[in-house]
C-alpha positions as CSV (number, residue, x, y, z in Angstrom):
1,X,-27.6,81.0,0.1
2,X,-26.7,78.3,2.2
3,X,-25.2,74.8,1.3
4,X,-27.6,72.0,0.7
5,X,-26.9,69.1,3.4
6,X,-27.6,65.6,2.4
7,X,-29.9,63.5,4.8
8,X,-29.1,60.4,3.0
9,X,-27.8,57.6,5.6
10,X,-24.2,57.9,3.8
11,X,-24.0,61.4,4.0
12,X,-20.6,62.0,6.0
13,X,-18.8,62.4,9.3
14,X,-21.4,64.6,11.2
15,X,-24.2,61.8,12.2
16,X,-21.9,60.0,14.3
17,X,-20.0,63.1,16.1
18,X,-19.4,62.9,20.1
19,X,-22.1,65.1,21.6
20,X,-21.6,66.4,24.8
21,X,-24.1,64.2,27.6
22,X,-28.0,65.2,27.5
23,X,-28.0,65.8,23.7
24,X,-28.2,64.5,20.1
25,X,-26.4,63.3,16.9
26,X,-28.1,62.6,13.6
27,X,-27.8,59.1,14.0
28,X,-29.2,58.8,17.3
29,X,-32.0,61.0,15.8
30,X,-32.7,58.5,13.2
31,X,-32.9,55.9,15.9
32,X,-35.2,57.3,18.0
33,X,-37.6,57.7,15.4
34,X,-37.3,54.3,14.1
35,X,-37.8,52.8,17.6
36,X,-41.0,54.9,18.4
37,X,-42.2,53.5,15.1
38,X,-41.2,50.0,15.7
39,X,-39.2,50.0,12.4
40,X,-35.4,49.6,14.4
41,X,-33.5,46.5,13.9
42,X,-32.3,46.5,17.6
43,X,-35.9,46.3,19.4
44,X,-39.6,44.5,18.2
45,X,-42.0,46.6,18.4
46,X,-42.6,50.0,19.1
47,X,-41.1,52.1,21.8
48,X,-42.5,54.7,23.8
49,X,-40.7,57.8,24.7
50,X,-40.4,57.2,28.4
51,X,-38.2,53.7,27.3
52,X,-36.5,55.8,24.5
53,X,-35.5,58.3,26.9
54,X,-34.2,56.1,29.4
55,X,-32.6,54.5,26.6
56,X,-30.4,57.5,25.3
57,X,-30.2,58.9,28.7
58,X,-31.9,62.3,28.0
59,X,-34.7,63.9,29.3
60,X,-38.6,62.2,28.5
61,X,-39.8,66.0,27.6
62,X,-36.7,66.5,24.4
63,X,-37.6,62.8,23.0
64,X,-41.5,64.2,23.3
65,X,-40.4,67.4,21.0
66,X,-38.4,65.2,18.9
67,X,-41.2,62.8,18.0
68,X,-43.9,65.8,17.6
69,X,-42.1,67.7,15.1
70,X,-40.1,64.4,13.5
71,X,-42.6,62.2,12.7
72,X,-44.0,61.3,10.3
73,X,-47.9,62.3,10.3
74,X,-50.6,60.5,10.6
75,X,-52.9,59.7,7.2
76,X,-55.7,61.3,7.2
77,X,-58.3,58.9,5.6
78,X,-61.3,60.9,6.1
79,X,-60.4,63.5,3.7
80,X,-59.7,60.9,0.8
81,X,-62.8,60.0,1.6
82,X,-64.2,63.7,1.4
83,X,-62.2,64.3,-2.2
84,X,-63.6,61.0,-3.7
85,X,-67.4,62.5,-3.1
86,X,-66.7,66.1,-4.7
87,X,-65.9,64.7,-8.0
């Protein structure tokens, strides 16, 4: 089986690793998703991915993929709604 990685901010030397140019460490990962959701210490507000891309110098279309299958997902409140009425 393979090893269990930790995701914890403290986690070791691999989130701040040199990457070569156009791509990615954990860190920056982290960042991006806490600028497109307005949570990042270093910006008010959120950010959209055109900004975020210039930002990290990559292209608009990997910080698109990156925020599709990295965020977090919208709540659904309609279907609270739908459970409360079955019981």
């Amino acid at each position: 089986m393979p090893r269990l990685r930790s995701t914890k901010p403290d986690s070791g030397c691999y989130e701040e690793r040199q990457v070569p140019t156009g791509n990615l460490n954990i860190s920056q990962l982290r960042h991006i998703i806490l600028l497109h959701e307005g949570k990042a210490d270093d910006h008010d507000g959120p950010m959209g991915a055109h900004q975020i891309a210039e930002k990290f110098q990559v292209d608009v279309v990997q910080i698109q993929r990156i925020l599709q299958f990295l965020s977090e997902p919208l709540e659904d409140s309609s279907s609270k709604d739908k459970n409360k009425t079955l019981r």
